[in-house]
N, C-alpha and C positions, 0 to 999 in steps of 0.2 A: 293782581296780588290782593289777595283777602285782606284789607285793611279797614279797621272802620273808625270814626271817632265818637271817643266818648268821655264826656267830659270837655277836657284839656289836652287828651292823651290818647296818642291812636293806636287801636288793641287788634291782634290778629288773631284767625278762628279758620282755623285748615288741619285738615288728614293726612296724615303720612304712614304707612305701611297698617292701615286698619285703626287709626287710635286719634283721635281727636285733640288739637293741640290750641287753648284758648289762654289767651293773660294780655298786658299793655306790653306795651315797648317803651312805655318812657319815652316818648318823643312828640313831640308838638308841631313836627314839620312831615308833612305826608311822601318824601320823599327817603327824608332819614329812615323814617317807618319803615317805608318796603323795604331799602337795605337791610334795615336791622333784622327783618322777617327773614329776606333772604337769607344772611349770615345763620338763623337758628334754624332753618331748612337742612344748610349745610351742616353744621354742625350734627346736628341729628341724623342726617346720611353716614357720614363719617363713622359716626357711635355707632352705628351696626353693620360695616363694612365686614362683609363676610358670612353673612347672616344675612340668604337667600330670602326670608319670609316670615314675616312678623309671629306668624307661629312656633317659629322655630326659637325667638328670643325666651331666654329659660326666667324665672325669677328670681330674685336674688337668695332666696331661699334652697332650691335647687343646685343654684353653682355652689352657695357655700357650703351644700352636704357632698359635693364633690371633690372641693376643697380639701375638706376632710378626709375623705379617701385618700386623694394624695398625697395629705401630708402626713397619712399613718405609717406609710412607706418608704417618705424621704426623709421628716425629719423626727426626732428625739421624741419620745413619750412624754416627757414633761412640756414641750413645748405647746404635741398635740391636744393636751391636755388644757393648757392656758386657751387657745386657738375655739377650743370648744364650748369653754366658758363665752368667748366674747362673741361668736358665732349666737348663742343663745338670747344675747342681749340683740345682737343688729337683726335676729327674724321676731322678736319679740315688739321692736319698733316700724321695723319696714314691712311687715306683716309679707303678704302675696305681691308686693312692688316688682316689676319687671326690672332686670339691671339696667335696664337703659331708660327709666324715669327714675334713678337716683342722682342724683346733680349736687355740686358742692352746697347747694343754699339747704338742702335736705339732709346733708352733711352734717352743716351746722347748728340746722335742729336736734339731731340724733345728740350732737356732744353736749347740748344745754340740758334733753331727757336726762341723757346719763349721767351725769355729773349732779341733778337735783335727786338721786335715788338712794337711796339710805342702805349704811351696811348688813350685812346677816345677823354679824355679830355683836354689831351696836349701834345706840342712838345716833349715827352720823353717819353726812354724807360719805360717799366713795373716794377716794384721793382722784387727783389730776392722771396722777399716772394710769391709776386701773382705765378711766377712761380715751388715754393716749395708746394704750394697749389693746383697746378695741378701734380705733382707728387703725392701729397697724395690722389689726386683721382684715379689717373693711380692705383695707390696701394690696394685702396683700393676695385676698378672692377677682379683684381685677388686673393682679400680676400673673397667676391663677393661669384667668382665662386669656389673656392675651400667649400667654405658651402655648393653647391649646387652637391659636388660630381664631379666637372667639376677639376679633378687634372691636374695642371696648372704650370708651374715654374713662381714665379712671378720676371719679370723683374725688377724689379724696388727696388728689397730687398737689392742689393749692391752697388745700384745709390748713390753718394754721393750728399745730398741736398746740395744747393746757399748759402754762407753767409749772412743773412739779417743783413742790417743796424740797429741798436737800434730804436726800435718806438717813435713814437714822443707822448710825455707823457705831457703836461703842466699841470700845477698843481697854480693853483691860487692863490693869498696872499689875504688876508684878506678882505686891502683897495680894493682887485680888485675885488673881491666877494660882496662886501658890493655895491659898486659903479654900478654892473652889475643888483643885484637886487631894485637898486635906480632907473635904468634907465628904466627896464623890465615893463612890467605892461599887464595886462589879462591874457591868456594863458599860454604867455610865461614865468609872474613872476611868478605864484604858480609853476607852470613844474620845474624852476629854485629850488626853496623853494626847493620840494622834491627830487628833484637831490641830493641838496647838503646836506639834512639832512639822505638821507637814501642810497644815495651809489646806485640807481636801474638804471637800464641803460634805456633807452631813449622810445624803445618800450613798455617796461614794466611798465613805468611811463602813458604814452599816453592810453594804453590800460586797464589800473583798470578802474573796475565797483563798484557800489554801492554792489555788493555782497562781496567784495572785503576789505573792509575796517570793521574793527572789534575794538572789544575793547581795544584799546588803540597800536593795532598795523594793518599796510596794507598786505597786501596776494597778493604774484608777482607770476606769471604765468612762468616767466622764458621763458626765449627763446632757451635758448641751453640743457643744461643735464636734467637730474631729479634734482640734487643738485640746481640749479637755481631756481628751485619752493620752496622758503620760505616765511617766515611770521617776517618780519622784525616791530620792536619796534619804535613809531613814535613820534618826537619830540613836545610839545606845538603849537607850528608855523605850523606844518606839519597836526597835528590834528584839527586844525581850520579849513583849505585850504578843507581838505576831508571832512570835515562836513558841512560846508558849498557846497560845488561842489553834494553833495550826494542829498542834498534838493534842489539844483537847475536845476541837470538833466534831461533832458526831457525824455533821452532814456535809460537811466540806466549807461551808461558809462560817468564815471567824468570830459573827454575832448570830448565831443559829438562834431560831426560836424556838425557847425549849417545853413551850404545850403549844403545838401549832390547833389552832384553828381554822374555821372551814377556807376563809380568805384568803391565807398566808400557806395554806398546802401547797399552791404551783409558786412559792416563792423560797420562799426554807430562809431566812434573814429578818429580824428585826427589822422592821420600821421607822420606829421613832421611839424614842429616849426622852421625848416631852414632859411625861407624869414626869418621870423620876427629878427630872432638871427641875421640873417648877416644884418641885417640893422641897430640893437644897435650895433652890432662889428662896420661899417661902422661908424659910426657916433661916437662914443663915446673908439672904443680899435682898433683904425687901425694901430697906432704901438704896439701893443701886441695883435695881435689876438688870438680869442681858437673859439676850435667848443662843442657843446654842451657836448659831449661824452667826455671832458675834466670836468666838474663838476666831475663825478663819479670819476676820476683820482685823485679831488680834494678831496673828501670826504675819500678815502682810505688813501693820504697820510696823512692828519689830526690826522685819527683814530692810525695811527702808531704814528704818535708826541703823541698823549696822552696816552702811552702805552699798548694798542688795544694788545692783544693775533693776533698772528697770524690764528690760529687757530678757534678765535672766530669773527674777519674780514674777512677769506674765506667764510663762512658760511652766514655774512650778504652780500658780495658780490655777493654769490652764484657760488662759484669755485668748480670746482669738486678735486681741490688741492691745495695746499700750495703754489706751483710752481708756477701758475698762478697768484695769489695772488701779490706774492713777486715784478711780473712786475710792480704794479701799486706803490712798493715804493719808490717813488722820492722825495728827500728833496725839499722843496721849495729853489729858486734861494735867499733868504732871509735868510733861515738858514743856506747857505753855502757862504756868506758872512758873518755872524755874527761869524761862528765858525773860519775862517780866521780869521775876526777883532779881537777874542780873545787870538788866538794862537799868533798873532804879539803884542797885547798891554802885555803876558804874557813874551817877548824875551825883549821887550822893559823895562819891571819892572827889569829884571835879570840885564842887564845892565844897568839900573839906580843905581840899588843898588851893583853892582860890583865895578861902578868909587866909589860911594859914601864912599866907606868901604875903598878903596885905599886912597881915600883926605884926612880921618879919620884918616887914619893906618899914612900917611906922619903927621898930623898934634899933633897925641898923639900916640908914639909909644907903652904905656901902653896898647892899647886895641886890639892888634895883637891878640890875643887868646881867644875874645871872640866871643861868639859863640850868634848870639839873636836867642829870640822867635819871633816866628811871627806877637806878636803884636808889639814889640817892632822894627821889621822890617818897621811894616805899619806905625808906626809914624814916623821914621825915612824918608821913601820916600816921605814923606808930608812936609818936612822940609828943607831949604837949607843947605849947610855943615854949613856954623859958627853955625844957629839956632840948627842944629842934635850935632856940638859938645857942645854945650851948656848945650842942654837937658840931654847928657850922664854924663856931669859932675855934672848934678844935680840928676840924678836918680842912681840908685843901679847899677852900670854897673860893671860886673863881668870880672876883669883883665885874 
């Protein structure tokens, strides 16, 4: 067994399938050494179990532009779309690395690069999340290959992911919802309308067609699972908007764009509604801003105030879970004031009526033992002492 010592520490230096394999073992006893050598022998056989010839291992750059292939095919354009952003970042750090010299410790080099790299669009670093999202593609090009028969250890299975901060969730009050679509008008009001009555997120809203809309409910396309493809129940206000939008189409889709340009020819549909929004935010909620994708935040938490089944809001949201779901319920900043104001004006009644029973008890010692009803409470707090001892000495008060 290739062991040698150096230092303190006995370091091994051997080839296996063409590649030269040199570091310490961390061990001070020349026996533990060979095992531990052993063990990464094995380990390293295993990792390319299936994989006849060191030539044949691909780089990880390679599988992940294969990755890609298959995921154009299986899954959702938006996702393939995320998948290729983070793909950009792991060949940007892993450069030409063989998939079978990426190892957890390399792992967690990759997430310390990415997390110190600065946004596009501003002086700051990347959130936790963006670079937990490039882990789960790392992950999932070694889920990848192992379907393909390519047996693989996946790095990345005992990477512990970044803490993400809580997402930022706003959720509308009423007056503020009422005032946005006061202020809205053409595209951007009906878009709003349906936002807020049916919970659809923003692509899904832009992109219904006249085939799209049925009797008495609209038909989403969904952007992420299969469970996001339903046929959500459409409110009075909501039914008007598609009826109208249906008969005035030119091109069969309800937010047609109406000077297409070179981009948007093989689409026929609006895009984004962004300028127009950040110019009513500008003008009208520049100390309270939201971004559109805040409506749906706002329709989910609603449907929980009016006691909405969990079960029966993943489904109009189009969650493929509960779990999911359960993100979008945030009290309004209104009902967590009002549940305060209550719990204090309740501490505040206790001790109203604590002194009040004391002033009583000092001014008629007779009524130490009695005990009121609650109504008899409530007119009591309404009342000053002389008027409360007055009443008792006129009503049935039980010594």
């Amino acid at each position: 067994m290739a062991v040698v010592k150096r230092s303190k520490f006995w370091s091994y230096d051997f080839e296996l399938f063409g590649r030269r394999y040199v570091g310490s073992t961390k061990r001070t006893n020349r026996k533990d050494a060979e095992n531990a050598v052993s063990a990464l022998r094995l380990r390293i056989l295993n990792s390319v179990q299936g994989v006849p010839k060191h030539s044949d291992i691909p780089r990880l750059s390679e599988l992940a532009d294969r990755f890609i292939g298959w995921a154009e095919v299986n899954l959702s354009p938006a996702t393939v779309v995320l998948h290729k952003v983070n793909v950009a970042s792991l060949k940007k750090f892993f450069g030409g690395r063989l998939v079978t010299e990426i190892d957890a410790e390399s792992v967690e080099k990759f997430k310390v690069w990415r997390a110190s790299q600065k946004r596009k669009d501003a002086d700051r670093n990347i959130t936790a999340a963006t670079v937990n999202r490039a882990l789960t593609t790392l992950k999932r090009i070694y889920s990848y290959a192992d379907s393909i028969d390519l047996a693989l250890r996946n790095p990345v299975r005992r990477v512990k992911y970044l803490k993400e901060s809580p997402g930022r969730m706003r959720v509308l009050t009423m007056e503020e919802s009422d005032k946005y679509l006061e202020k809205t008008k053409g595209d951007l009001h009906d878009f709003a309308v349906i936002a807020l009555d049916t919970g659809a997120r923003p692509d899904e809203i832009l992109s219904l067609h006249v085939e799209d809309v049925r009797q008495g409910e609209a038909h989403f396309h969904g952007t992420k699972t299969e469970k996001s493809v339903r046929d959500i129940p459409t409110t009075p206000a909501v039914r008007d908007i598609l009826g109208r939008r249906v008969k005035e189409s030119p091109n069969g889709f309800l937010f047609p764009v109406r000077r297409p340009k070179t981009k948007n020819i093989g689409v026929g549909h609006i895009g984004s509604l962004k300028k127009a929004h950040e110019a009513v935010i500008k003008k009208h909620f520049k100390d309270s801003p939201f971004v559109l994708y805040d409506l749906r935040h706002t329709f989910a938490t609603r449907q929980v105030q009016l006691g909405t089944e969990l079960t029966v809001l993943s489904a109009l949201m189009g969650h493929s879970n509960i779990t999911t779901t359960m993100r979008y319920i945030h009290p309004a900043r209104q009902q967590k004031v009002e549940a305060i104001e209550r719990m204090s004006q309740l501490a505040d009644v206790a001790t109203r009526f604590k002194k009040l029973l004391e002033e009583l008890e000092a001014a008629m010692p007779e009524i130490r033992n009695w005990h009121p009803s609650p109504a008899e409470t409530t007119q009591a707090l309404g009342l000053d002492v002389e008027a409360a001892r007055q009443r008792l000495l006129e009503s049935t008060v039980r010594p």
